[in-house]
DRENTIDREN-586953 format. One record per residue (C-alpha): residue in one letter; x, y, z. Coordinates in steps of 0.02 Angstrom, whole numbers, plus 50000, padded with zeros to 5 digits. Layout:
N
AXYZ/...
This chain:
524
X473355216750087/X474355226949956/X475885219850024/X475275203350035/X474785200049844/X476265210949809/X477275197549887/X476335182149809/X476375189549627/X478155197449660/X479635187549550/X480565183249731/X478975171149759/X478805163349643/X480725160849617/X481015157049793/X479585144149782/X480185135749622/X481935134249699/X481145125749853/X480085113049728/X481895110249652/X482525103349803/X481085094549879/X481195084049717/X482935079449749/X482365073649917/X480815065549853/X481385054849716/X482865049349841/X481535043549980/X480385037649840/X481685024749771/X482225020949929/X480235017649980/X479955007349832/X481184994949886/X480554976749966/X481214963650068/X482124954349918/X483194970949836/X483684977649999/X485264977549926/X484744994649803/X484445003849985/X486334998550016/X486555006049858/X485765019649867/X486455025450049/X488475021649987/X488185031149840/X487615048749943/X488795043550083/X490445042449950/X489635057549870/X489565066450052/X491405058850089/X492125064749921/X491345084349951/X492155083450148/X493795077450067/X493605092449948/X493085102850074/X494595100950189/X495915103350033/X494945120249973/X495755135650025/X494315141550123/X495025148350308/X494695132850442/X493265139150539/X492245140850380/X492665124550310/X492405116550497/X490535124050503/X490145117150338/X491025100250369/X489805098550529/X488455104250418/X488515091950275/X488985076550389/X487445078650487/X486255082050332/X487405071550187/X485905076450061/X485585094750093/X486795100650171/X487995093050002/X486735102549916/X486545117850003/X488685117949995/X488795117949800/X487275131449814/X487985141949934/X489465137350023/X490835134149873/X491765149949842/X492375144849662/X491375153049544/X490985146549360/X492475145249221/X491435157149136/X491425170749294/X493475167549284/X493645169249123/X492855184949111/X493595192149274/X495405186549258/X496165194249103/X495325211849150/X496375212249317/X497895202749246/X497665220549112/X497755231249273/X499585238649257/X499985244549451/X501465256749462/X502625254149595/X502595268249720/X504035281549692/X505365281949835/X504865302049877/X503035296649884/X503375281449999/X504475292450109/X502975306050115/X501635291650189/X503075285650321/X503535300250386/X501765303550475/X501395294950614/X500825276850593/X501495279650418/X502405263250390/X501045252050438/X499965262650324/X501235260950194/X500965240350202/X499275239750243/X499515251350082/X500485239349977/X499385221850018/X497955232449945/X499035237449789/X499655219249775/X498065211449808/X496715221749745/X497575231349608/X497185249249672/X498405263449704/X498495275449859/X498345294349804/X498485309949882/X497595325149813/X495925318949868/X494565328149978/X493535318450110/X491825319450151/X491155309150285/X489085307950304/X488515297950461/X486895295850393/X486115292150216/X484955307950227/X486385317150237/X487175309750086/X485605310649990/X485545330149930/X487395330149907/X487205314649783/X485925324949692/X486775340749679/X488375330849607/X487555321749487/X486765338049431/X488485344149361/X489105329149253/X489515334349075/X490365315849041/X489875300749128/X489025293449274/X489445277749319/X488155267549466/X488375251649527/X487355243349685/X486685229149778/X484995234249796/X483995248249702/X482225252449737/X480825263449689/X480405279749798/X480975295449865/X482835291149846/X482875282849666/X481675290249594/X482515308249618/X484165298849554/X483265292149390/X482545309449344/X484335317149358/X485075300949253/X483645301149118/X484115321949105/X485765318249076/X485735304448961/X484595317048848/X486165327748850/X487435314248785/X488035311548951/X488775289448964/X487685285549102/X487725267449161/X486925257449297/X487335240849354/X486465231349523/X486345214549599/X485025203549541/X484775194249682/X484695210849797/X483635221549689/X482595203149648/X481085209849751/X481095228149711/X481465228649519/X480515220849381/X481575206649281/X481705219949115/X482035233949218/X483635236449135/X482515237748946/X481555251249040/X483155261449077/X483725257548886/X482265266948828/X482865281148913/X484525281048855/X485295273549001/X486335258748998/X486025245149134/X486545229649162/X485935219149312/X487375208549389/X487105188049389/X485485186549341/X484675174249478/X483775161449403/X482505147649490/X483855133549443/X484755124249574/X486515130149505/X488225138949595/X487915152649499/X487015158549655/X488105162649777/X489295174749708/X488265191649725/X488875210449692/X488635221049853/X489515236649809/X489155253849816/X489725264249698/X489495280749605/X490735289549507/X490335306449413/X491575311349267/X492905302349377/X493285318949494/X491865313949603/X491625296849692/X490245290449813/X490215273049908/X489855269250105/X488655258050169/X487035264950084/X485845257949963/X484725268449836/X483045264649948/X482035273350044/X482415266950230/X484375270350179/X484005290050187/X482575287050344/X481135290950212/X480085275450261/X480465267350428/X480695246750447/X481835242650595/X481855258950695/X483065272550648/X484035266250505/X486025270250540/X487145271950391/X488555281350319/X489245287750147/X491115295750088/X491105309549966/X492755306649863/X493465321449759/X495185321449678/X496195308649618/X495675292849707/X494085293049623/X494945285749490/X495235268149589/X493195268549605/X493045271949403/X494195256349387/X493085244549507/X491825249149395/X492435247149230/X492895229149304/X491545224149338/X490495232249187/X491785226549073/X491835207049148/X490155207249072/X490345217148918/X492105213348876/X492595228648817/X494415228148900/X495335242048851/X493785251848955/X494895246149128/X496735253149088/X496255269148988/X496715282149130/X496915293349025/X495245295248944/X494265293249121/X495345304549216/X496505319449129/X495305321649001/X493925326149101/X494795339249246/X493915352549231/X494995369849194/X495875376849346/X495555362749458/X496535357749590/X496165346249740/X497065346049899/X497715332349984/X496695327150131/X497695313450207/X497805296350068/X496535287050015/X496435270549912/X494985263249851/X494845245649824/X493855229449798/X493455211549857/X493195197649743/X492685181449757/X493615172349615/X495395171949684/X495385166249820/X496075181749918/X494745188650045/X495675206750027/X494335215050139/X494555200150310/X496545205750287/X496165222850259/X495155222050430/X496185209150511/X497885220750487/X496835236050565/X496425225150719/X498095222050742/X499045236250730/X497865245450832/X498965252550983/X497565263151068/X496025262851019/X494735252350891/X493055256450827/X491845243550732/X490395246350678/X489485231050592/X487655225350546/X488225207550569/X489455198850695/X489775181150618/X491645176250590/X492805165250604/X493925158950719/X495435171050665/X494415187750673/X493755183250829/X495455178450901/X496195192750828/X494805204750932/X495005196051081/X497005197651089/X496525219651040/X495795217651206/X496685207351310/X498345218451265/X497325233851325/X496755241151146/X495035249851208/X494075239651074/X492195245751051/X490835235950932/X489405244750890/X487685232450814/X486065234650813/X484785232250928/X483365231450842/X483605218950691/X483435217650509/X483495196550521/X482955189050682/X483965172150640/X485525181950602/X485365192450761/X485435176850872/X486955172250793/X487805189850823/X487155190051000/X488105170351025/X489945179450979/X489605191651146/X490135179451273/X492105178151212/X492055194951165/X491465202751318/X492575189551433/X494155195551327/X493775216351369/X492815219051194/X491505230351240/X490175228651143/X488525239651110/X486835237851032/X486015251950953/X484385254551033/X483535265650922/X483485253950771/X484575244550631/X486415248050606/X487025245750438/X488515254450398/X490215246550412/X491555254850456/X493635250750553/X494485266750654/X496085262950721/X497015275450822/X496425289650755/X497595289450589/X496965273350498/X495235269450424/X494035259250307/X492315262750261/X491255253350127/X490355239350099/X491055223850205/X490125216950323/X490915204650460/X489975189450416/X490455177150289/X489565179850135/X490335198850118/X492015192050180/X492275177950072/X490965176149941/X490435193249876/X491105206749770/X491435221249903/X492345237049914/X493125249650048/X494185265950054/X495545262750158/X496005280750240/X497675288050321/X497795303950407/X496045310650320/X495165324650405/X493735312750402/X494315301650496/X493895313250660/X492305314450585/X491985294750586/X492465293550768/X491435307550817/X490235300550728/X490325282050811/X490485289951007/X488845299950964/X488065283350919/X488695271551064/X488025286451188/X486305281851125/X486595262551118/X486595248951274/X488065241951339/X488075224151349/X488855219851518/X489125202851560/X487495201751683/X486715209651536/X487085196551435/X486455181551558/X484835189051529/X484995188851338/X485435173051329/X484205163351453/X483275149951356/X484165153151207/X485835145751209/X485665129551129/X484635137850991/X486105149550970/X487475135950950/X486225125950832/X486165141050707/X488045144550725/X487925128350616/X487335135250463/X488265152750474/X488845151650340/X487325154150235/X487225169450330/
């Protein structure tokens, strides 16, 4: 019963329900007019129906000249000619990737600000010497090109394979800032997890340290009151909660932040797949055995994580010169004596949604195909397009042992169907595919022959690949890197294969259900 009222008086209700009333009245007033019409003014129902079909006509016509990729603007093409009304609607809710002039304006002059220095010859000759070092090297470069990030040596690795794991260390760190802490996340929640976060954050704001907290709207919408950021103010923490989502039918929607990110005095970086909630770190259990990972950054590349914050926190608070001041968030805070070794490269970088340039797809799409060897996915969510799954399939077929590890037992039943209607291709091509058995798999993570690496926040569906703000470490030669694939063949010895007999049996009675949601993926 707690739950219950907690859900009916809970702002995701009430907002959910007023955004449904929204839309119902677009519907309504349509049918209404087109009820109210008689024998003799027939001619308003013609009208009416050429006006939504020119409407629906235009959007296809600006659907096909968007830059979208072509499997994404095929689904919603199908989509909005079989429902003109909603599914026009639903597009400019959730489907259009161009977000507001005011989301551009505030976005593009803080990375046009971003000055990227052009790798030295010595330090490009250093990367390409190792093995797969010159494919590193560009995968290296489209990052720096794209998403404005540098690769660095002098950089430790820490690799957690689980969010309990992570947990302690993230407290211990964030014990020893003297300067900042910087937080940014999709969802945060109160319990074991947060709660022991906001008692070190609160301490530390008492002592002067900058501590700032930034999170999605929509993904802490059910777990955080509306003025929860007021509440932090009082304790002398700044927080800012990303695109406030309001119960108006608007595009402002769909663009969502889903990173991870913590970054203490600029030395010490966190991201990986977690959230700060309680099933992240196993505390409380909702889908089985929660799987999920987090990288400990020290050294140098923690910097690129500062600067994906500051981009973000800045976007909003336009304080520019925050973004391109190096200086101040990274020499003047070494501490005495310190020096980090270099632990392979690592290069942090981001995904956003207002260019047009889905960094993390070509980030994963470049992995997949310079994988010799082996390649080792891990994913919450299999829903892509036509080029990813092409891409996959050819791994295979050229006799790259590709393994996919998702879970069994899922967070979002809809969702799960659609993963489970990308096996058949997959599995025909040599992909072989596994389902965790002992609960939800949420981390996300690309190993490629043993040298190359990404771990974040990307998931393979469309939403994270196209429409979010994101971010990754991309990783070359790291010790951690053994740890990851360690990591992943521990897990796929406790999941099920899916063999194709296997899959006959999933799929019985369910096809045509299957290939009737693989019509709105992307809302997924």
């Amino acid at each position: 019963m707690k739950k219950f009222f907690r859900l009916i008086f809970g702002r995701l209700f009430w907002t959910g329900l007023l955004l449904l009333a929204e839309l119902a009245l677009i519907v309504f007033i349509v049918f209404f007019l087109v009820g109210m019409i008689d024998d003799e003014h027939v001619w308003v129902f013609y009208i009416i129906f050429g006006i939504i079909w020119t409407f629906t006509f235009i959007l296809m016509i600006y659907i096909i000249n968007s830059e979208a990729n072509t499997s994404y603007k095929s689904l919603w093409l199908v989509t909005v000619g079989i429902f003109p009304l909603i599914g026009a609607t639903f597009y400019l809710l959730f489907g259009n990737k161009n977000a507001t002039k005011r989301m551009k304006r505030k976005v593009a002059p803080i990375k046009r600000a971003i000055k990227m220095i052009e790798p030295s010859e010595a330090y490009k000759e250093q990367i390409i010497s190792h093995e797969d070092g010159n494919t590193a090297f560009n995968i290296s470069n489209y990052i720096r090109q794209e998403a404005r990030t540098n690769i660095y040596d002098e950089t430790e690795t820490t690799y957690f394979k689980l969010g309990d794991e992570a947990f302690p260390v993230m407290i211990e760190e964030l014990k020893k800032a003297k300067h900042y802490i910087f937080l940014e996340y999709f969802i945060i929640q109160k319990g074991k997890f947060w709660d022991a976060i906001l008692d070190v954050l609160a301490k530390k704001a008492k002592e002067g340290v900058d501590v700032r907290v930034m999170y999605d709207d929509m993904g802490s919408i059910a777990t955080l009151p509306m003025r929860y950021p007021k509440k932090l103010a009082k304790l002398g923490i700044k927080c800012y909660a990303f695109n406030r989502f309001k119960p108006l039918l608007n595009v402002k929607l769909n663009n969502r932040d889903h990173r991870k990110i913590l970054v203490i005095d600029g030395h010490v970086g966190f991201t990986g797949g977690i959230n700060l909630a309680d099933e992240y770190i196993n505390h409380i259990e909702r889908f089985g055995h929660w799987l999920d990972n987090a990288i400990m950054l020290k050294g140098r590349g923690v910097y690129a994580l500062t600067q994906l914050f500051l981009t973000t926190w800045c976007s909003h608070f336009g304080t520019l010169p925050e973004v391109t001041n190096r200086k101040y968030y990274w020499d003047n805070f070494l501490p005495e004596g310190t020096k980090y070794k270099t632990d392979g490269y690592v290069q942090p970088y981001g995904d956003i949604p207002f260019d047009n340039i889905a960094v993390g797809e070509r980030v994963y799409i470049s992995l997949i195909y310079a994988a010799q060897k082996t390649l080792y996915i891990t994913t919450p969510y299999l829903i892509i397009d036509d080029e990813l799954e092409q891409a996959l399939c050819t791994a295979a077929t050229r006799g790259v042992d590709v393994k996919l590890l998702v879970p069994h037992i899922p967070d979002k039943k809809i969702v799960f169907g659609v993963t489970r209607s990308y096996y058949k291709k997959l599995i025909r091509a040599g992909v072989k595919v596994y389902e965790y058995t002992p609960g939800f798999v949420h981390e996300k993570i690309f190993i490629c022959d043993d040298h190359l690496a990404t771990v974040g926040t990307i998931n393979l569906d469309y939403r994270s690949l196209l429409l979010h703000m994101e971010n990754g470490v991309f990783l070359f030669g790291a010790s951690c890197i053994n740890d990851m694939k360690k990591d992943f063949l521990d897990n796929i010895a406790k999941s099920e294969l899916i063999t194709p007999e296997r899959y006959k049996r999933i799929k019985k009675g369910k096809r045509f259900l299957w290939s009737l949601l693989r019509l709105f993926a992307p809302l997924m």
